[in-house]
C-alpha positions as CSV (number, residue, x, y, z in Angstrom):
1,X,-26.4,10.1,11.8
2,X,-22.8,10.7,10.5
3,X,-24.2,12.7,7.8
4,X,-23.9,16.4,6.6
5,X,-27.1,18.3,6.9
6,X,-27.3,19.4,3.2
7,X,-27.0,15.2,2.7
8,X,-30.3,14.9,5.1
9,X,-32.1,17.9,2.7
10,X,-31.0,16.0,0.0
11,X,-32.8,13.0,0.8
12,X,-35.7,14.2,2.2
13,X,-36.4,16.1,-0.5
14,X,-35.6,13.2,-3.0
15,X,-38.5,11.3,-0.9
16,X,-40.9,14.3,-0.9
17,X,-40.9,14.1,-4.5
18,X,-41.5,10.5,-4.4
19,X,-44.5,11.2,-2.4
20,X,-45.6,14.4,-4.1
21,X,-49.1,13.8,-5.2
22,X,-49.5,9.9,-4.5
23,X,-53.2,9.1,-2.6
24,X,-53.2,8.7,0.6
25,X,-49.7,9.7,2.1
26,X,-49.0,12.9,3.7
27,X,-45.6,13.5,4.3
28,X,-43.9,16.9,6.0
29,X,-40.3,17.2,7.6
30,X,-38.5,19.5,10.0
31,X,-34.4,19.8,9.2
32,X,-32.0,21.9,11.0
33,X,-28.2,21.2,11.8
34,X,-28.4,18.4,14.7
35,X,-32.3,16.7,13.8
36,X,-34.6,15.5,11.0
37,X,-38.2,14.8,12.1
38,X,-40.2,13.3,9.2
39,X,-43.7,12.6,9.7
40,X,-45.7,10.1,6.9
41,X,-49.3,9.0,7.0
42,X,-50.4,6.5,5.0
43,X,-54.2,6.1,5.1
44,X,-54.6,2.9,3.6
45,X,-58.1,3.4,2.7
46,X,-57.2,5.6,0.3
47,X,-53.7,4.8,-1.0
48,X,-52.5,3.1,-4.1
49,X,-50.9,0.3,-1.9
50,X,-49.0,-1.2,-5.2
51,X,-47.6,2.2,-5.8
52,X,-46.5,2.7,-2.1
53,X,-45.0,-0.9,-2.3
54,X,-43.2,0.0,-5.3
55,X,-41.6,2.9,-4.2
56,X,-40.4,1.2,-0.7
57,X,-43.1,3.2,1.3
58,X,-44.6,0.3,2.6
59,X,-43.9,-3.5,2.9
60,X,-46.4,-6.6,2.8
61,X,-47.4,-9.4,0.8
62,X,-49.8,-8.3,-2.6
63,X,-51.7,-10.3,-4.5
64,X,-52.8,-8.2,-7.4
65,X,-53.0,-4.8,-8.5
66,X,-53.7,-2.8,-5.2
67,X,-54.8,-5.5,-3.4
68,X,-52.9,-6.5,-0.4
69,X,-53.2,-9.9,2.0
70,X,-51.5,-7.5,4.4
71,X,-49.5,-4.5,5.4
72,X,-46.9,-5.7,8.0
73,X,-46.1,-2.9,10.1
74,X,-43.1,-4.2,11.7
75,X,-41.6,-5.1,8.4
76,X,-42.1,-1.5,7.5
77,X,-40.1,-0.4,10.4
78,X,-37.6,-3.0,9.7
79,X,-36.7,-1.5,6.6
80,X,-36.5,2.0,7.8
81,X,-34.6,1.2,10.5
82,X,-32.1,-0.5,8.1
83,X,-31.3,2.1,6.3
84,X,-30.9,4.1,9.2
85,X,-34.1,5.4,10.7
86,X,-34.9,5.5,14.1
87,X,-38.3,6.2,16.0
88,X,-39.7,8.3,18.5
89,X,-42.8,7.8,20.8
């Protein structure tokens, strides 16, 4: 990822603080010096989905508070392959 580990902790643990304590998202993480695995579940049922919008959790078009026309998935993993993500199956 042409990063330093301690970098990777960094900013995982920046977005487990983000997460800490927000409805409906579970987040955990693995870190050692070769491979981060990050896991986050949204359950939509359940989320703030304004609040997970505004902190870049999720992406989709809102038309009022917590309300949502949609959550678009692959604009989700757009954005977290842009800032360098990648995905396993």
């Amino acid at each position: 990822m042409g990063v330093t580990p301690d970098a990777i902790k960094g900013a995982i643990y920046d977005y487990q603080q983000k997460t800490n304590g927000v409805d409906g998202v579970e987040y955990r993480y693995a870190v050692n010096d070769n491979k981060a695995l990050e896991y986050t579940e949204v359950k939509f049922e359940d989320a703030d989905l304004a609040k997970l919008k505004e902190l870049d959790i999720i992406q989709g078009d809102f038309t009022g508070e917590n309300a949502t026309d949609f959550v678009d998935l692959q604009k989700t993993i757009d954005a977290l392959t842009k800032i360098g993500y990648t995905k396993e199956q």
